[in-house]
N, C-alpha and C positions, 0 to 999 in steps of 0.2 A: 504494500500500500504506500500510497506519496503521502510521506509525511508533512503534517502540518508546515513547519519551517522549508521545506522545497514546496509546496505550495503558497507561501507567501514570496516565496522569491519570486516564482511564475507571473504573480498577480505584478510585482512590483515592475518585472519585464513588459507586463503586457500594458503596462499602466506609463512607459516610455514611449518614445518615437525612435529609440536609437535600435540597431540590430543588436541582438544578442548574443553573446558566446557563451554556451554550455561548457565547463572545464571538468572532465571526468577523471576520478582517482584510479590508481591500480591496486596492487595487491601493496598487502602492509602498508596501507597509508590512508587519511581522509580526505574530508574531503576542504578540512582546513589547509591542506597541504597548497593550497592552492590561491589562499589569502591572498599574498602579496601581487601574483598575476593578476587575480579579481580587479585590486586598486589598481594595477597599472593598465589594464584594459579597458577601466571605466575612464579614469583620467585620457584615456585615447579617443574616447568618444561612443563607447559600447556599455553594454550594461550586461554584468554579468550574473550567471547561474552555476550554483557547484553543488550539484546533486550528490546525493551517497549512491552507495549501492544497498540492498535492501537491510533495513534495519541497523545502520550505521549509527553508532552512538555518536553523540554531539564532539565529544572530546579526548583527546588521548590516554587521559586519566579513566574516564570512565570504559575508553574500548579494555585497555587492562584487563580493570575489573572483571568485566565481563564478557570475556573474550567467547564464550558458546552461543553469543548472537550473531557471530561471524560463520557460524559451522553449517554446511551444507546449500551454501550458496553458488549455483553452477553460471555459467556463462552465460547459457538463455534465458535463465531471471534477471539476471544486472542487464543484459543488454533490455528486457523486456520492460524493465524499468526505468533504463533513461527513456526509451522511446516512447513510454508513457507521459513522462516527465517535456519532452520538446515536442510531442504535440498538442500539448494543453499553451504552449508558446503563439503567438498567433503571426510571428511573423520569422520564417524559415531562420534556424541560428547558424550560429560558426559553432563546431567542434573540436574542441581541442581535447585530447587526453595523453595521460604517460603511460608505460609498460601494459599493462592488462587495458589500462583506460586507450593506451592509443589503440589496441585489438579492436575495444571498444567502438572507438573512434571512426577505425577504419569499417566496421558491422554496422553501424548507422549509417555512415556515408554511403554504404553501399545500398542501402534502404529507402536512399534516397531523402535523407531527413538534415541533410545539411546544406547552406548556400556554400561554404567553402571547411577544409579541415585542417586538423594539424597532428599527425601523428607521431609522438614523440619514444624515441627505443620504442615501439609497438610488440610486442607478444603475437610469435607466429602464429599462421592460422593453416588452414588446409592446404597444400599445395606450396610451403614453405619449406624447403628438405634441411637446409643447412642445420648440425648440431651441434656448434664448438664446445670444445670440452667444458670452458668456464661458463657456461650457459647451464651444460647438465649438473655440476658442481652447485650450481645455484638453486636449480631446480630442487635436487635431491633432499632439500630441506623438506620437504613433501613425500615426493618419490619414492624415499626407499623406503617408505611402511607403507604398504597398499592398504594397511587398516585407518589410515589418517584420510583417505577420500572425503568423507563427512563430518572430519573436522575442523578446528580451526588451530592453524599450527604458528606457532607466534618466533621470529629470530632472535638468537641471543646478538650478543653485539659483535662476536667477531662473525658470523653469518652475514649481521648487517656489514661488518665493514667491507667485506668481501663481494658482495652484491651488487650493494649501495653504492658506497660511501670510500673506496677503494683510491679514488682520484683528489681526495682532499685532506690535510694535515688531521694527526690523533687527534686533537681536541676540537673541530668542529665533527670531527667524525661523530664521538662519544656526543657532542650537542645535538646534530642531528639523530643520532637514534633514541635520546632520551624525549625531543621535541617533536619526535613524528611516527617513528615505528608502534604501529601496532598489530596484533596477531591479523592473519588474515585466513578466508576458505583456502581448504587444500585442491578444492574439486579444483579449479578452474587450471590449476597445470596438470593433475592427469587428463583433461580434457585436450586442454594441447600438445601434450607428450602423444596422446594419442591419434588426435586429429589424421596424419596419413595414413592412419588404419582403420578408421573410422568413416564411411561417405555419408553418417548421418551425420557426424560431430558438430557441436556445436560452437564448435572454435572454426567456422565458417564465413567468408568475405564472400558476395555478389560484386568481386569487383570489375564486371562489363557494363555494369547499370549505368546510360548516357546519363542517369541524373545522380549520380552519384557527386557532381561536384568537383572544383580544383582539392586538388589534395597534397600538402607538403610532407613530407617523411624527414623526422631530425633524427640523426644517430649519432651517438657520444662515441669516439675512436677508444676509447679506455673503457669502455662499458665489458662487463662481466657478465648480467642478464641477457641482456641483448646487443649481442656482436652486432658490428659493421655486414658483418655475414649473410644473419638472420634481419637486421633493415634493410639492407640492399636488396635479397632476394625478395621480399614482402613489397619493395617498390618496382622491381620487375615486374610483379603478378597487376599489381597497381594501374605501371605504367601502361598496360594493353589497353588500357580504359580512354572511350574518346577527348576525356578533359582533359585539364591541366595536370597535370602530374612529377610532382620534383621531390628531389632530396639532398639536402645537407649534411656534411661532419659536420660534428663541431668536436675541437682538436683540446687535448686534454680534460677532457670530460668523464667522466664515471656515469652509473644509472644515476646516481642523485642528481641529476645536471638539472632538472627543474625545483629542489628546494635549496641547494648547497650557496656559497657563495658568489656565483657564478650565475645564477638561476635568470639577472635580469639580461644576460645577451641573448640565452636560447630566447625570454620572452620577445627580445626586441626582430629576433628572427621572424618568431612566428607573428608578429604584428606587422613588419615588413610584407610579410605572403597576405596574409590576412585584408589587408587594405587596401591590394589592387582586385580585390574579389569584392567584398563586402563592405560598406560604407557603414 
């Protein structure tokens, strides 16, 4: 269900004249994660929405807590709820998301539910092959218990730093995972681990959809989750699509490159894409 607070965000979108950007979270992270882009979005002339995924507590203290409202959350509910979420929007949004959100991202776009996207490290989908090792290392936080599928499996700090947080000095590293990690669903990477053996999977792109929209692919060169590998190839799949379709390094970067200290040039990237699409 759309909770109260992403429904008054909706109302407050719908209640502007400016376009919207939707900023969707990925795994281990909210949807606070995303504050800072919100203000510098809106300062650019957008107004923005930062949905959760289903039953996302308000706060990092609180996901802690109660990290079993996280467990059993697959990739067709979160997708099924943002696109709940931007069609109650009434004037077509921008997309942006990171890691799972950019999957995300790129699952609506193909839906046809975006004016333009940003899919930042994106989480491969069907038809993605590449597996660098630091990707399955990453994964395996999940993985290697097939009994963790339906639950919620939370990193310790040196997992996050390893992921994360890998391209940035120890003490913002320890800041960032104290400021933002919280446990997340294990389904949604056996979903993807699985995906090319799967033609029902739900870790699935429509990306030939003519309305699928421009779409930017950013990838961090020092990324750990998501190699230049697994972006590249995800932008190949992309690229067959009649829109616009590009992608970016960006050079010394880790996965954390949208909250670490570095966060405002990826933004200023994707505002750059962003603005010759959507006004």
């Amino acid at each position: 269900m759309i909770s109260d607070h992403e429904l008054a965000q909706v109302e407050r979108a719908n209640a502007s004249t400016k376009t919207p950007v939707v900023f969707v979270h990925g795994l281990w992270l909210l949807p606070s994660s995303w504050d800072r882009w919100a203000a510098f979005f809106e300062e650019a002339g957008y107004v923005a929405v930062q949905p959760g995924w289903p039953d996302d507590p308000q706060t990092v203290a609180e996901a802690k807590a109660h990290p079993e409202v996280f467990a059993g959350k697959g990739i067709g509910e979160i997708a099924g709820h943002q696109e709940a979420i931007i069609r109650k929007l009434t004037r077509k949004p921008v997309v942006i998301g990171h890691s799972f959100g950019g999957l995300l991202t790129e699952i609506l776009a193909g839906r046809g539910l975006a004016a333009a996207s940003v899919a930042i490290s994106p989480a491969p989908f069907r038809g993605v092959l590449p597996l660098p090792i630091s990707a399955l290392r990453s994964a395996s936080v999940a993985l290697k218990n097939p009994t963790n599928w339906n639950k919620a499996v939370p990193l310790t700090y040196d997992q996050f730093r390893y992921s994360f947080a890998n391209a940035v000095g120890e003490d913002e590293a320890k800041e960032l995972y104290l400021g933002y990690s919280v446990p997340g669903p294990a389904e949604p990477l056996f979903q993807a681990a699985a995906a090319n053996f799967n033609p029902w999977s739900e870790a699935k792109v429509d990306t030939k959809n003519p309305e699928r929209g421009p779409m930017l692919i950013v990838s961090a060169d020092s990324d750990h989750t998501v190699p230049w590998a697994i972006a590249n190839a995800s932008y190949k799949k992309e690229a067959k699509n009649s829109g616009v379709t590009e992608i970016v390094k960006m050079t010394g970067r880790g996965h954390a490159l949208v909250i670490d200290n570095g966060w405002r040039e990826v933004a200023e990237t994707a505002l750059a894409f962003v603005r010759r699409f959507a006004q």
